[in-house]
matplotlib code that plots the C-alpha trace (Angstrom):
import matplotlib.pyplot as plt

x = [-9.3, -12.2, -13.4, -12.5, -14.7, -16.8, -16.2, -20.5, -20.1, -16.9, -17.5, -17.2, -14.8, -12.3, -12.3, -9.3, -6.5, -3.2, -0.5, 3.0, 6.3, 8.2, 10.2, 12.2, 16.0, 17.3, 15.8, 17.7, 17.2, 14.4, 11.5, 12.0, 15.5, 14.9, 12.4, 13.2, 11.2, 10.5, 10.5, 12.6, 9.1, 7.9, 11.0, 10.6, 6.5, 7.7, 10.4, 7.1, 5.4, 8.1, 8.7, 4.6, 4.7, 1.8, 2.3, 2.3, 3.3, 4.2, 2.5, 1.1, -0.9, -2.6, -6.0, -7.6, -9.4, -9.5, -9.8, -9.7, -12.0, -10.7, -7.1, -6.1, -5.6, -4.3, -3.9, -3.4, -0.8, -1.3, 1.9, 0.8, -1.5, -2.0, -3.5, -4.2, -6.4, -7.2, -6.3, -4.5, -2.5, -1.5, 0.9, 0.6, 2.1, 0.1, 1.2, -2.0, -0.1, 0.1, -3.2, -5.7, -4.7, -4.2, -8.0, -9.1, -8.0, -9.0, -12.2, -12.3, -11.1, -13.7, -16.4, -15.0, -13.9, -16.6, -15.1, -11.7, -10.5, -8.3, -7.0, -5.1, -2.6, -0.6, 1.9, -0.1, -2.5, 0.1, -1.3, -5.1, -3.1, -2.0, -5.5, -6.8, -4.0, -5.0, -2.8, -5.8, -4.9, -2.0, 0.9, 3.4, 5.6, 6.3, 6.5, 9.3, 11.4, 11.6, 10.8, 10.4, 13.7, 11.6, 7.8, 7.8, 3.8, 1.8, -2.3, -2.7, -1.0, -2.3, -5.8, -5.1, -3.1, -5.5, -8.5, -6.7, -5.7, -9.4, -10.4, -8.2, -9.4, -12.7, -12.2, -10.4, -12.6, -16.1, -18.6, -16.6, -17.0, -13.5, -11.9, -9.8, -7.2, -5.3, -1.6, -1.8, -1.5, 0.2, -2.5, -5.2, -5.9, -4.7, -7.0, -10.1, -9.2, -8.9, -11.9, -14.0, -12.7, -13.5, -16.6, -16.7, -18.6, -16.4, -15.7, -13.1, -10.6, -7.4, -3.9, -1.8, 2.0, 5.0, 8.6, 10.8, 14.3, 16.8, 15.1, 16.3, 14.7, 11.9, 11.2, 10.9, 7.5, 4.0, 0.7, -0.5, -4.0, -4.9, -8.4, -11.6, -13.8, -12.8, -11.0, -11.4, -12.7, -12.9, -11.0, -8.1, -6.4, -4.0, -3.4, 0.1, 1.5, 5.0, 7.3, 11.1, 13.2, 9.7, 10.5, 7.2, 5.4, 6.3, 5.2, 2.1, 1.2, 2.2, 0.1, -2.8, -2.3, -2.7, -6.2, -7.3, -8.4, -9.4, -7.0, -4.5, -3.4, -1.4, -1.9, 0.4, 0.8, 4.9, 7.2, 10.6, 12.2, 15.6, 15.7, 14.0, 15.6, 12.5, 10.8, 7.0, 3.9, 2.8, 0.1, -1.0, 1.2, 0.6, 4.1, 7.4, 10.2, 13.8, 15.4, 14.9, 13.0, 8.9, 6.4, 2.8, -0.4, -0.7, 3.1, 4.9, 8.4, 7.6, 3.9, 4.3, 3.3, 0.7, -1.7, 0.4, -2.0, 1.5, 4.5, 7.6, 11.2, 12.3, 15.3, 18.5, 17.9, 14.6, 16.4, 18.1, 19.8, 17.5, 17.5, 18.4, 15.3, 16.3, 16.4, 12.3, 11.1, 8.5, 7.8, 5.3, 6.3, 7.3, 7.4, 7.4]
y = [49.1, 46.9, 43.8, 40.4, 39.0, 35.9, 32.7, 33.1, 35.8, 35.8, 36.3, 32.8, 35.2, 35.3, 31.9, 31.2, 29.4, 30.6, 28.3, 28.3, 28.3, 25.1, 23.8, 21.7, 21.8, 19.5, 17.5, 13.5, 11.1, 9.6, 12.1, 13.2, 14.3, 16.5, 19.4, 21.4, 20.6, 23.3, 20.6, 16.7, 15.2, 16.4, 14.9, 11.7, 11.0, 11.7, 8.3, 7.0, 7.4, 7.4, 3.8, 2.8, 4.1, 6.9, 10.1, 13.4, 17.0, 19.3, 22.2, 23.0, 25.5, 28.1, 28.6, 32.2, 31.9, 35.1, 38.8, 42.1, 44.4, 43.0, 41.9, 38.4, 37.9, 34.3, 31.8, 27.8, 25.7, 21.7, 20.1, 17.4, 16.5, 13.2, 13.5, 9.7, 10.7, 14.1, 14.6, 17.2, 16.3, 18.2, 16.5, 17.4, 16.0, 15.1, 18.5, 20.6, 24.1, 22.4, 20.8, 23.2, 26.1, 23.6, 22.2, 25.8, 26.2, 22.7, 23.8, 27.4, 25.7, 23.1, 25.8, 27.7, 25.4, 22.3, 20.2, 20.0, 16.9, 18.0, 16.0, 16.1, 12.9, 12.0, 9.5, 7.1, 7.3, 6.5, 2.7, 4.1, 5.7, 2.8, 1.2, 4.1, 3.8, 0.0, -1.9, -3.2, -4.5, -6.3, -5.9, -3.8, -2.7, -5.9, -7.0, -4.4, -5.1, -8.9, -9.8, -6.7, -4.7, -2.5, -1.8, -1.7, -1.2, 0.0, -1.1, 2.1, 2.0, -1.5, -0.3, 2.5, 1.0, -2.4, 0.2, 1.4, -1.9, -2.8, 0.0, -0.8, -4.5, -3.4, -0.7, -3.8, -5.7, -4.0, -5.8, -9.2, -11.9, -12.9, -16.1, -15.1, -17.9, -17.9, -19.4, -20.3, -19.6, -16.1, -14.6, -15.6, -11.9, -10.2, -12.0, -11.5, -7.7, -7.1, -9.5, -7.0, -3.9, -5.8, -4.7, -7.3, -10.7, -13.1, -16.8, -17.9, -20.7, -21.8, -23.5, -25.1, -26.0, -28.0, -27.6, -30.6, -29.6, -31.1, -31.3, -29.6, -26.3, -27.4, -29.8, -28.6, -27.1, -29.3, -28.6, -30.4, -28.7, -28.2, -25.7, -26.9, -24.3, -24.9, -22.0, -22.7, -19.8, -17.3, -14.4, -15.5, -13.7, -15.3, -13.9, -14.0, -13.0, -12.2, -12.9, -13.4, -15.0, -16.0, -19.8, -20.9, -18.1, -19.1, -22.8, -22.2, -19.8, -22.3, -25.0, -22.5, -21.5, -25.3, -24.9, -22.1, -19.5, -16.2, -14.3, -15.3, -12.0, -11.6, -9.5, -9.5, -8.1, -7.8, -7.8, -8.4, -7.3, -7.2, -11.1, -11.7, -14.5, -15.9, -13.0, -12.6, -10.3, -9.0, -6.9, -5.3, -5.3, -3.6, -2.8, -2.7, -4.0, -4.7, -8.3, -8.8, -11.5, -9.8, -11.2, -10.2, -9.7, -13.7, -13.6, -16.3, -17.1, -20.6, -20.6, -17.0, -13.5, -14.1, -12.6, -9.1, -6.0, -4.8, -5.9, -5.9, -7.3, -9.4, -9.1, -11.5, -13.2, -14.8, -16.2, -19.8, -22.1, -24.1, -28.1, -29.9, -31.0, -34.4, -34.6, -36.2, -34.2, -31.6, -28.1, -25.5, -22.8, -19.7, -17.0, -17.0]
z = [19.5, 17.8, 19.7, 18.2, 15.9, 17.1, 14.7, 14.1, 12.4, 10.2, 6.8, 4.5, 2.3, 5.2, 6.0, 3.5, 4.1, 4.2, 2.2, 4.1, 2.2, 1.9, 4.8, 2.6, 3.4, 1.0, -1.9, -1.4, 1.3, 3.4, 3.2, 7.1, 6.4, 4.2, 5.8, 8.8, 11.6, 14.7, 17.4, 17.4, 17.9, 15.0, 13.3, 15.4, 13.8, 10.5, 10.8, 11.9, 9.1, 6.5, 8.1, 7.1, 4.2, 5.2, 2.8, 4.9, 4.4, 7.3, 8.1, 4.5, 5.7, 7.9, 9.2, 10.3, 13.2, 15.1, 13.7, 14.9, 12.6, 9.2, 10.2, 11.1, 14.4, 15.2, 13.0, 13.4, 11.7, 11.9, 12.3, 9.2, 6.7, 5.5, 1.6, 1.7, 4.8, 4.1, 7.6, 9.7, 12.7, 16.1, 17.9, 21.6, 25.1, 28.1, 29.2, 30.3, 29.5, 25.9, 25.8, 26.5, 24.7, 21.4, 22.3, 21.9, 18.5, 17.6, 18.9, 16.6, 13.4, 13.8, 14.5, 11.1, 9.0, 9.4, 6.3, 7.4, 9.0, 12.3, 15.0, 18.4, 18.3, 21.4, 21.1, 22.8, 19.8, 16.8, 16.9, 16.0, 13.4, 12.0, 12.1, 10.4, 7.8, 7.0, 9.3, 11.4, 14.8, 14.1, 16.8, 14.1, 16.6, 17.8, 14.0, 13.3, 16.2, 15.2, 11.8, 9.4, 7.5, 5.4, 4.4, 0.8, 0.3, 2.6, 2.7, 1.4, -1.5, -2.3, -2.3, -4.9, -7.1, -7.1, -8.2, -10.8, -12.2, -11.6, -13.3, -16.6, -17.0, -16.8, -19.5, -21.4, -21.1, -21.3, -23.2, -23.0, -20.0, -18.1, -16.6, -14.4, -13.3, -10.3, -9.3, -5.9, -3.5, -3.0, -5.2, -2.9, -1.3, -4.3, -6.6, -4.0, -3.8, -7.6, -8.3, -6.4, -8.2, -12.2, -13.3, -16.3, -16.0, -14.7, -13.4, -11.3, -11.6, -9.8, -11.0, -8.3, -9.4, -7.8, -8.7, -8.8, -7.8, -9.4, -12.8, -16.4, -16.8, -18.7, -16.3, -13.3, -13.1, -13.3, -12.6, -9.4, -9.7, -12.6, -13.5, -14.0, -16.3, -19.9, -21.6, -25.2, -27.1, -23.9, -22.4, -19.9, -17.5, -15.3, -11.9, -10.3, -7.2, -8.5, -11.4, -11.4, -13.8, -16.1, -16.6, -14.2, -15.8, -19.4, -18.6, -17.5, -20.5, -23.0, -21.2, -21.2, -25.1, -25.9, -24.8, -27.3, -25.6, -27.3, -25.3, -22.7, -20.7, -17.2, -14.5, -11.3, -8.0, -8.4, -11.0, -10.5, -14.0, -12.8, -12.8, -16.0, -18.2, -20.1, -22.3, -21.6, -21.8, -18.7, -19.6, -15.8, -13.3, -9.8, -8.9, -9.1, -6.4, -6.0, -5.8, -2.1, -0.6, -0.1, 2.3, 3.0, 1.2, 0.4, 0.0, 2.9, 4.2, 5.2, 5.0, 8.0, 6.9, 4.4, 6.9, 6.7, 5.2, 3.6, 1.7, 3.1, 3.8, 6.4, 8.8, 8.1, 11.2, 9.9, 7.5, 8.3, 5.8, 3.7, 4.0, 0.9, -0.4, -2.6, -6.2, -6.2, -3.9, -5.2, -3.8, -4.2, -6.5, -5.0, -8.1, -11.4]

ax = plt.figure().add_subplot(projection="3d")
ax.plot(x, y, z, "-o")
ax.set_aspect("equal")
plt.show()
């Protein structure tokens, strides 16, 4: 019988990866109900990450890393990879019978295949995880339990989806200069974020409205603050953090188009079409969501959860009922 090969000398042609057929069981639900998994903690870290939002696909494929003559002799199969991460996951337990003969093929993989990102997670570890994934050092657990229903964006997908929009303005606008005006004061880490991704000369400017409840319509929005870089004959874009129904949206434009810009465009985080009642051009908008009440990412219940590196739903228990502000009063504007 030949001797196993050493890892030094295996040929780079045999070094190939082996793609494993689909463990997909069924094709509706939550995406950790519908594969097969070989062990209930397996099942259990996909909730996990289903829950934040953190793409993964289980056990994709197959690394060689022993042979006999020409013949594969063993082979390892990472539980996960994350394609946001490019990064393969072992789960293990604090079990030594488990641990060491996993380290060993951690150890041959790394040894053969130098480029690929492996790593040994035990469940002690799934908060680095979360750092990693953009959730910083926040207590999220803790979060969950008390305030959040449901992790609609995840930092993630904020990041990608903020470069792409950077990347269209800029494309848009190439060879023109930008003003880029901002609603406050949800947009404030939005607007930061996509500022840096614009790659068109720009200045910055800021709006600040207030609602007066009780008002007609037409009435109820004014701007408090209003900007200070003159607009006529230059490029506009107006930042928002989320549109609803479109009246404050539609006020605001029609205040700005008195002022003669060359073009008056819009760009927003969210877009709630569902509640539209006003008809207006949006002409960039980041995502998507249903009617539920969002918080995070500059968004607030109550001035809490701007700080949030997601966007996400909050329990009914954080919800109270509202005190009747009177008729005078004036608010700041929530949404557009």
């Amino acid at each position: 019988m030949a001797s196993p090969i050493s890892s030094t000398s295996v040929p780079q042609k045999w070094r190939r990866p082996v793609r494993q057929r689909s463990r997909l069981v069924r094709r509706t639900g939550p995406a950790h109900s519908r594969v097969e998994f070989a062990h209930p903690s397996e099942h259990e870290f996909a909730r996990f990450l289903d829950y934040y939002r953190i793409r993964w696909v289980y056990e994709p494929v197959s690394f060689p890393i022993a042979w006999e003559g020409t013949r594969v002799q063993e082979m390892f199969t990472p539980d996960f990879y994350l394609p946001e991460h490019d990064l393969y996951i072992e789960l293990t337990t604090m079990r030594q019978s488990l641990v060491t003969p996993k380290n060993r093929k951690l150890r041959l993989l790394r040894e053969l295949y130098p480029d690929v990102n492996v790593r040994l997670l035990y469940r002690k570890d799934y908060q680095q995880l979360l750092t990693k994934a953009g959730y910083g050092a926040l207590e999220v657990q803790h979060l969950r339990k008390e305030d959040i229903g449901q992790i609609l964006i995840s930092p993630v997908e904020l990041e990608t989806r903020l470069r792409a929009l950077g990347r269209k303005i800029s494309r848009d606008y190439r060879g023109q200069s930008l003003v880029l005006v901002g609603v406050l004061k949800g947009i404030t880490f939005f607007m930061a974020d996509l500022a840096r991704q614009i790659k068109a000369p720009f200045v910055i400017d800021y709006l600040d409205l207030r609602r007066f409840a009780g008002a007609q319509p037409q009435q109820r929005v004014r701007i408090a603050r209003d900007i200070d870089y003159p607009i006529e004959g230059r490029h506009v874009l107006l930042v928002e953090d989320i549109i609803n129904t479109g009246f404050t949206l539609d006020y605001v434009l029609s205040e700005l188009r008195r002022r003669q810009p060359a073009s008056l465009e819009v760009v927003t985080l969210l877009d709630r079409p569902l509640r539209r009642l006003v008809k207006i051009p949006v002409r960039y908008v980041g995502f998507q969501i249903p009617n539920d009440y969002v918080v995070g990412y500059g968004l607030d219940y109550r001035e809490l959860y701007r700080n949030l590196p997601f966007i996400c739903t909050l329990r009914s228990s954080i919800f109270d009922i509202p005190t009747r502000m009177p008729a005078a009063a004036a608010a700041p504007v929530a949404g557009a």
